[in-house]
BAMAR-446603 format. One record per residue (C-alpha): residue number from 1; residue in one letter; x, y, z. Coordinates in nm, 2 decimals. Each point is the difference from the previous one (the first is absolute). Example, Ala and Ser with C-alpha at 12.3 -4.5 7.8 and 13.67 -1.06 7.14 Angstrom:
+-------+------+--------+--------+--------+
: dovex : vofi :      x :      y :      z :
+-------+------+--------+--------+--------+
:     1 :    A :   1.23 :  -0.45 :   0.78 :
:     2 :    S :   0.14 :   0.34 :  -0.07 :
+-------+------+--------+--------+--------+
//
This chain:
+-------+------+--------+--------+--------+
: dovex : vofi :      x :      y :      z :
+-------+------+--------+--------+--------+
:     1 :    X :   8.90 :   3.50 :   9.25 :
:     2 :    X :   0.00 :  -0.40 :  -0.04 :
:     3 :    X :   0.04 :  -0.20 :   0.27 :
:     4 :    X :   0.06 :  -0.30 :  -0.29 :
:     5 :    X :   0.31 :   0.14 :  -0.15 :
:     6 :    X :   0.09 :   0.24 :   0.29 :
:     7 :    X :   0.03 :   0.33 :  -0.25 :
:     8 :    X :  -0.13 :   0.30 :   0.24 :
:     9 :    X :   0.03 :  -0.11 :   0.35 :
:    10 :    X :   0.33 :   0.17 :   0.07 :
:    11 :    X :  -0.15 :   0.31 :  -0.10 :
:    12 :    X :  -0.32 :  -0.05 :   0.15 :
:    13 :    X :   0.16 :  -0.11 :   0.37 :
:    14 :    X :   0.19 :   0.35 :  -0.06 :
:    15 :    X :  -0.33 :   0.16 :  -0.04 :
:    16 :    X :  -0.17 :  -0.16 :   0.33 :
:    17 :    X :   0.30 :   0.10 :   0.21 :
:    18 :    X :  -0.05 :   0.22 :   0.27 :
:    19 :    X :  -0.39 :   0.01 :  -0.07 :
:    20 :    X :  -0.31 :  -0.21 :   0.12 :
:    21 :    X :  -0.20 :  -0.14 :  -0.33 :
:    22 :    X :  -0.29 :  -0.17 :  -0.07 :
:    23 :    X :  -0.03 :  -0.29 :  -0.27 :
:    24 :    X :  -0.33 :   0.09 :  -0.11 :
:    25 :    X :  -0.22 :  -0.16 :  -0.34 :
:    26 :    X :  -0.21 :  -0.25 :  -0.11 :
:    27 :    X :   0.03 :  -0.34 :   0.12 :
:    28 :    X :   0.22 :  -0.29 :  -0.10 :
:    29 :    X :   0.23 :   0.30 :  -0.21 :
:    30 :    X :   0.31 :  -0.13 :   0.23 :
:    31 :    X :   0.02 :   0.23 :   0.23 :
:    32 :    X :   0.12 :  -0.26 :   0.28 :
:    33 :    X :   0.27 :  -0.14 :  -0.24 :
:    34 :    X :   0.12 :   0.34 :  -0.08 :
:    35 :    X :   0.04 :   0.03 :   0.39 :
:    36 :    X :   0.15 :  -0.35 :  -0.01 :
:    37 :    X :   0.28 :   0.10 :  -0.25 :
:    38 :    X :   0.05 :   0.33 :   0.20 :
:    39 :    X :   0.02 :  -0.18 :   0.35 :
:    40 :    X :  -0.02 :  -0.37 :   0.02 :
:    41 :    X :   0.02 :  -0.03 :   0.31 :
:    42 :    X :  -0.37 :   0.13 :   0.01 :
:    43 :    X :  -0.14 :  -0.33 :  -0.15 :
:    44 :    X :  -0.26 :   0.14 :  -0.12 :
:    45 :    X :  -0.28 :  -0.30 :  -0.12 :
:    46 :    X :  -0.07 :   0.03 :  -0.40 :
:    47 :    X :  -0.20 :  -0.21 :  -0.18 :
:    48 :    X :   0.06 :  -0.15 :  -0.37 :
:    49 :    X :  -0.11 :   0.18 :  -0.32 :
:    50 :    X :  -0.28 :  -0.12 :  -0.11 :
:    51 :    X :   0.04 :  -0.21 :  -0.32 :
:    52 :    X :  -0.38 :   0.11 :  -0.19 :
:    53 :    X :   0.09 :   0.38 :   0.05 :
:    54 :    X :   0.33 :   0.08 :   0.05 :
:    55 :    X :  -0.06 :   0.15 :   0.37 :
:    56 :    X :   0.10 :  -0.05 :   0.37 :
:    57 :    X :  -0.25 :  -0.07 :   0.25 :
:    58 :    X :  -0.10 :   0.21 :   0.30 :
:    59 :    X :   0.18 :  -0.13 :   0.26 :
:    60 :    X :   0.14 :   0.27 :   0.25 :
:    61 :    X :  -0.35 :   0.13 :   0.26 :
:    62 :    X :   0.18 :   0.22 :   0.26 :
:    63 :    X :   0.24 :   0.29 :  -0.01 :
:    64 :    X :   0.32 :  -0.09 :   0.12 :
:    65 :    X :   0.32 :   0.27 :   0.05 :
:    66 :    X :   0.34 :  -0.14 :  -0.09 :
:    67 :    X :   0.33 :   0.22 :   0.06 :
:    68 :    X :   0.23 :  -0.05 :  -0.27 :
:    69 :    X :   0.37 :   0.06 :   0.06 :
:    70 :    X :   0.09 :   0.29 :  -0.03 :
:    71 :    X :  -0.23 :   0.18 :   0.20 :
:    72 :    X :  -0.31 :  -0.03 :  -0.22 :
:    73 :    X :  -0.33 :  -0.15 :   0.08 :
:    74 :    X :  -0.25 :  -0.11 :  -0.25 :
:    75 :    X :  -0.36 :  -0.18 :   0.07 :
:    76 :    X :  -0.13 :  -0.25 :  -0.16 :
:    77 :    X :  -0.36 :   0.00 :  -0.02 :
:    78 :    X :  -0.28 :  -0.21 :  -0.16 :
:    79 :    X :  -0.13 :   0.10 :  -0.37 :
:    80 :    X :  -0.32 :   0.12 :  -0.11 :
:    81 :    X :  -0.18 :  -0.16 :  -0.31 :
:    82 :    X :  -0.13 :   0.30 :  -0.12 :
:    83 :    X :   0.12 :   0.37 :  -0.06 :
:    84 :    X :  -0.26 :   0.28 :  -0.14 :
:    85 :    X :   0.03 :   0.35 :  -0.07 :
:    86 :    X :  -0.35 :   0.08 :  -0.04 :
:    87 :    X :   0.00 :   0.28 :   0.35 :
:    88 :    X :   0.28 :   0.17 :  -0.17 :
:    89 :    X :  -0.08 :   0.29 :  -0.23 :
:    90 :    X :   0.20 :   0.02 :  -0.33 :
:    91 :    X :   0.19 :   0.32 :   0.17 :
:    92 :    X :   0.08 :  -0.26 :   0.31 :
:    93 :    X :   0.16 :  -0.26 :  -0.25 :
:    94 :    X :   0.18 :   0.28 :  -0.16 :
:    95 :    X :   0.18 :   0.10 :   0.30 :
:    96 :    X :   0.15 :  -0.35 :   0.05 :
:    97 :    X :   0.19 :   0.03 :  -0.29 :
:    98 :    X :   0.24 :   0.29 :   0.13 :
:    99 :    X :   0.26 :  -0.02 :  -0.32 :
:   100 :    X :  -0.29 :   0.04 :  -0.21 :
:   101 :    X :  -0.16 :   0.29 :   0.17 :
:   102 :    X :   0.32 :   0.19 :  -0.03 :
:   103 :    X :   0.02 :  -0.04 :  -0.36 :
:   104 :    X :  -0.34 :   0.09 :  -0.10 :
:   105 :    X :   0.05 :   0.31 :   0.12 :
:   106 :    X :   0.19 :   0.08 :  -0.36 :
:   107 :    X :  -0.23 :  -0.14 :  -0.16 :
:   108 :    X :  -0.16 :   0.24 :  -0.29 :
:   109 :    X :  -0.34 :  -0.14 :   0.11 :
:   110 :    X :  -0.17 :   0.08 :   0.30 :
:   111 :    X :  -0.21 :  -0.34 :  -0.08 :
:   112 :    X :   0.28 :  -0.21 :  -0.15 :
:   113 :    X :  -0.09 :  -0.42 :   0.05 :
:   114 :    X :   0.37 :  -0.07 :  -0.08 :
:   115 :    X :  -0.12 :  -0.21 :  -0.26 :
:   116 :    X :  -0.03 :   0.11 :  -0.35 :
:   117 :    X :   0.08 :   0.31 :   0.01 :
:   118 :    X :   0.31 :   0.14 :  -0.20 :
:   119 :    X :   0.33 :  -0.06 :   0.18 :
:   120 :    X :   0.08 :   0.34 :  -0.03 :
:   121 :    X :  -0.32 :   0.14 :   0.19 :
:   122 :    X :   0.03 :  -0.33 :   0.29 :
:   123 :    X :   0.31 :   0.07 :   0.19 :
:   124 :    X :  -0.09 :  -0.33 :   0.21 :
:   125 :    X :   0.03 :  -0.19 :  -0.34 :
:   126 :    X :   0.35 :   0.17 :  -0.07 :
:   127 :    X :   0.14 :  -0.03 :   0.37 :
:   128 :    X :  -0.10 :  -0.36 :  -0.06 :
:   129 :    X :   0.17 :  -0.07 :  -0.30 :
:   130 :    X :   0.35 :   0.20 :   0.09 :
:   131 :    X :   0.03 :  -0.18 :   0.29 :
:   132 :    X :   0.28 :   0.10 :   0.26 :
:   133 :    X :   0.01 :   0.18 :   0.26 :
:   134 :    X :  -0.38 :   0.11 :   0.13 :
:   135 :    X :  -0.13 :  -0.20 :  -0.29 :
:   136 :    X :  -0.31 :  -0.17 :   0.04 :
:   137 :    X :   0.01 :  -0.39 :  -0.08 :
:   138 :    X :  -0.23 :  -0.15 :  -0.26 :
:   139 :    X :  -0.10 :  -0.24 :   0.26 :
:   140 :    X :  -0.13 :   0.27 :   0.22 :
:   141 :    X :  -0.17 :   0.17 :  -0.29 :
:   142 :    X :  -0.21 :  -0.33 :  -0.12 :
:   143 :    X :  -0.15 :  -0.02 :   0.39 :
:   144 :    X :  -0.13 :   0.38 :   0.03 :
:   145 :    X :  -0.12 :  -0.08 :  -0.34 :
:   146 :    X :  -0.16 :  -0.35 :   0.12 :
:   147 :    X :  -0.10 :   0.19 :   0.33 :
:   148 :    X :  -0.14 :   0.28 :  -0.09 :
:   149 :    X :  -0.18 :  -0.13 :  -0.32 :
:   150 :    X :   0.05 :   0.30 :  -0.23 :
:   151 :    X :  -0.13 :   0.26 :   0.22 :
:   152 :    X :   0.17 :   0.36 :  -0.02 :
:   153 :    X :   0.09 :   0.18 :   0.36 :
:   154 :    X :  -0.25 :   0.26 :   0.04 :
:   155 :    X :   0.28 :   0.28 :   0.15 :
:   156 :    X :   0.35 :  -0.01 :   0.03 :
+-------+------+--------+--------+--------+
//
């Protein structure tokens, strides 16, 4: 979804209908312009990008509900600067990756990384590269790699 060229926010104001959701991640990621382009009436203040790196700047400190029309609601709430996993167990990680989870479960290797290992004994590396339906998408694969770094799930 960009809020520059507009690609995604049809879609995405599909998505919120009906529901209450929470903008939630680091700070100065746009957040509050993504709200901006979804409702403008909710004004929401944003700050420039900062020229040395790139980034917004941390501007939103409260939690604020908007209702979107169409009968969804979605708050807007202030970003954090950092994001750890280190109270998570490798298992924990594991399960936040539902598509994956599902796959392994054909894998030939009860300790399979989903790295190196043949194609034809990782059947999270083939239902990445068939794509389609219930595929998994190589975006989602190079996070649970990043995430988990390397580590096998201990039972499955």
């Amino acid at each position: 979804t960009s809020t520059l060229s507009g690609q995604g926010l049809e879609e995405l104001q599909g998505l919120l209908k009906g529901h209450v959701s929470i903008m939630v991640g680091q700070s100065g990621v746009g957040k509050s312009s993504l709200l901006n382009s979804l409702l403008p009436a909710a004004n929401a203040r944003v700050g420039a990008l900062s020229s040395a790196t790139g980034l917004g700047a941390h501007t939103t400190s409260h939690a604020e509900l908007h209702r979107l029309k169409g009968k969804g609601k979605v708050i807007d709430c202030a970003g954090f600067r950092d994001f750890g996993l280190w109270h998570l167990s490798t298992d924990d990680i594991h399960e936040g990756f539902v598509e994956i989870a599902r796959e392994a479960k054909g894998c030939k290797f009860r300790d399979c990384l989903h790295r190196d290992e043949p194609e034809d004994a990782c059947q999270v590396k083939r239902s990445t590269r068939e794509g389609g339906r219930g595929a998994i998408h190589p975006l989602r694969l190079a996070s649970f790699h990043r995430l988990s770094g390397g580590t096998s799930v201990s039972s499955r």
